[in-house]
Each structure stands twice: as C-alpha cells, then as structure tokens.
N, C-alpha and C positions, 0 to 999 in steps of 0.2 A: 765769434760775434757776428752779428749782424748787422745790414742796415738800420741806421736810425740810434747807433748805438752812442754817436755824437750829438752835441746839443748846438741848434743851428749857433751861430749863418752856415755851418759847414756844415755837409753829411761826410763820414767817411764808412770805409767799407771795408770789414773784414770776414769776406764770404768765397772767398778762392780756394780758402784751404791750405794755401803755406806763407809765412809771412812775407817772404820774397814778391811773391804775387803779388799780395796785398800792396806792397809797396807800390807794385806797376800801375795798381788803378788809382790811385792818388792823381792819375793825371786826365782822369773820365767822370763829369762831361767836360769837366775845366780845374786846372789847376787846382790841388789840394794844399800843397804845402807849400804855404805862400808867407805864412806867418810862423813865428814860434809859437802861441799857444795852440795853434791845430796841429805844427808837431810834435807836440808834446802831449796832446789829446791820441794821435795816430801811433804812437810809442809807446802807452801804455795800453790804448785799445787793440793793438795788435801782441800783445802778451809778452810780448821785450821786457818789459818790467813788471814786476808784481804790482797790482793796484796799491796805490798809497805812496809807490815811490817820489820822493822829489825827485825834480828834477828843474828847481831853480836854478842854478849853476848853468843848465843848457845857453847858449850865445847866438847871435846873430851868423854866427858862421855854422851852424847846425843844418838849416833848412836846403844850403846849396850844396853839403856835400851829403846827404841824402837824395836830394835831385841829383846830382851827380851819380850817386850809386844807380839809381831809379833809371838814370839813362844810358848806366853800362848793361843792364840786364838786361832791358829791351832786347837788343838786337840777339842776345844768348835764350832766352823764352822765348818770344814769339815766332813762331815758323821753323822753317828747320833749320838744322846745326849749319853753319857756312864757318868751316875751319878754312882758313891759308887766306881770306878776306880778310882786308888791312880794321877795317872797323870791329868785326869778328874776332880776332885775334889781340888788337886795344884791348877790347870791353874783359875779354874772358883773363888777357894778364891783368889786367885792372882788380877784377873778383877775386882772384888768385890772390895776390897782392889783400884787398881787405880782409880773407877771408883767414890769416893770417896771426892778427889779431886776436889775442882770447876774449872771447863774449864774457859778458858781467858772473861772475862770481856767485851764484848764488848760497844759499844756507838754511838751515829749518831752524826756525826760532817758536818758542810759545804763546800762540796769540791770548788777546785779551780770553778767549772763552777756555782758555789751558789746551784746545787745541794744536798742533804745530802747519805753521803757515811758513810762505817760502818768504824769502826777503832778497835784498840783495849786498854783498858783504861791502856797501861802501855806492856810495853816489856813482852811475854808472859812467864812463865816458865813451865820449862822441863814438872813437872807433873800437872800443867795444861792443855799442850798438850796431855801429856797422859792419863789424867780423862776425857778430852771430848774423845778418840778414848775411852776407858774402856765405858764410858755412851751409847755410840756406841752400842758397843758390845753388852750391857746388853737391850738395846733398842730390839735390832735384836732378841737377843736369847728370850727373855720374848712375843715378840710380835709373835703369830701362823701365823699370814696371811703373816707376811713378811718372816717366818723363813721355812713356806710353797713353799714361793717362792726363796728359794735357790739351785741354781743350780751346779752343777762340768761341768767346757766344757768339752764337746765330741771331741778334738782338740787331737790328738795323741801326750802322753807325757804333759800333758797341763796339771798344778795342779788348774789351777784359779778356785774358787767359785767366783758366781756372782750374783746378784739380778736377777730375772726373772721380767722385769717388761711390756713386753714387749705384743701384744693386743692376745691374745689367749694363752699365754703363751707359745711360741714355741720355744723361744730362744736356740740353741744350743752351740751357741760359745761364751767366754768370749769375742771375738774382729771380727765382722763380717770381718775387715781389715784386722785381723792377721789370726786366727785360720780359722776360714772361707774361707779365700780367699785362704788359704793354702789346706784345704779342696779341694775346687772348681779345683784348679791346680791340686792334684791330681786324681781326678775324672775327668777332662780331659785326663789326661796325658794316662788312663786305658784305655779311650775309646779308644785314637788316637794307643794302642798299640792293641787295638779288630778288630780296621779298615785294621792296615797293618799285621794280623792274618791272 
C-alpha cells in the first residue's frame, strides 16, 4: 500500500516493502502509534490481518509493545550489524524472543462472491502480531540478498529504511510522492533562483 492509504488526522505508510519496515516509519515525521484506532488502522494496512478483521478485543496495552518492538528493530535495520554491543545484542534476544510466537492462523474460507478469501482462524492476538513482524525481521536480517538491498532515503531529515527492490537498483527515496517529489521541488526551486541570478 501506499501513502495516503489512511484516512487523516494520521497518514501511515506502507511503502518499504516488508512489514518490519513499515513498522519503523511509524515514527517519521512524528509519532504514529500513539492511539488504538491508528494501530489498528496500521495492522490491517500493513497486511497482518486480512481486511475486515476485527480487532475490537485490541487494549490499551497494544500500542506500547509494538513501540517496544519498533524500538528493538531500529538498532538491528538501520546501519550496520553491531553484534557483541550491549543494546545490539538486547534488541536482537528481544526479536528472537517475539519471533517465537506463532503469527495468526490463517484459512481460505468462501467469500460472499463464492470466491475463496483468506481470514484468520480466530481474533488475532497481541503477540501473534508481534511474532509474525519478529519472523519479519529475522527473515530480513538472516536473508544477504535482501539485507543487501536495504536502503536509508536520501530525503533530507528522512529516517525511513526501505527495500531496494526496484530494476537496477536505483531507488533513492523511501516515497518517490513524498521525499522525491520534495526533492524535485527543491531542485527546481534552485534552478528558478540561478535564472533570476
């Protein structure tokens, strides 16, 4: 998904490429998951749940240990590995630890149109959400070719890591719409102030 795929006051963002990511930028420009209904919007917009899941049952203790997960992975995605570092070595038995957990249950059920759509065999809980993003993680980080292709945009002020998946590998911006098109404006803006130089 994309930008814009939440209905304000929030945007979230599901344009990295793995959901782990995605989690990371929840906190770019400014805290995302600050509420229950935006994480409960960022749970189903990042494909953890099949559209239509409830997820009434979610509690007030949901949004801090997803920030908690959110601020184990930092220090394991962004930049390079630092094993035998006391914070480094936290975070990664931490992932370890959630990643543990089996993710929700899914199942093919027949939807209204006699199609078969996925569901999930039972209201999901907390840390089975959070074992499928841990599984994530551990996918990303174990796997070279994808961990290869992890980028930081070049967007000024811009913390997003994002997959690189893109045909030559060129990708610069976590959001060709956001950081990109922000880019482009001010690269315009330079030239049009070299013209009237």
């Amino acid at each position: 998904m994309a930008l814009g795929t939440a209905t304000a006051p929030y945007e979230l963002r599901f344009d990295t490429g793995r959901v782990c990511l995605d989690l990371l930028a929840t906190t770019h420009p400014a805290e995302r998951l600050d509420s229950l209904p935006v994480l409960r919007a960022w749970i189903t917009g990042s494909g953890l749940v099949p559209p239509g899941t409830a997820l009434a049952h979610a509690d007030a203790s949901w949004p801090p240990a997803f920030r908690e997960l959110r601020g184990r992975l930092a220090p394991l995605l962004r930049g390079r590995p630092a094993p035998g570092r006391p914070s480094y070595d936290l975070a990664l038995a931490r992932v370890n630890e959630l990643a543990r957990v089996a993710p929700p249950a899914p199942r093919a059920v027949v939807g209204e149109d006699g199609l078969l759509v996925r569901r999930l065999d039972g209201p999901p809980r907390r840390g089975a959400l959070l074992g499928a993003i841990a599984r994530d993680a551990v996918d990303l980080l174990t796997d070279p070719v994808a961990r290869a292709s992890l980028r930081q945009c070049e967007g000024d002020n811009c913390p997003i890591v994002y997959l690189d998946t893109s045909r030559g590998r060129r990708r610069r911006w976590c959001s060709s719409e956001v950081c990109g098109n922000r880019e482009r404006v001010a690269r315009h803006r330079r030239r049009a102030a070299l013209t009237r130089a």
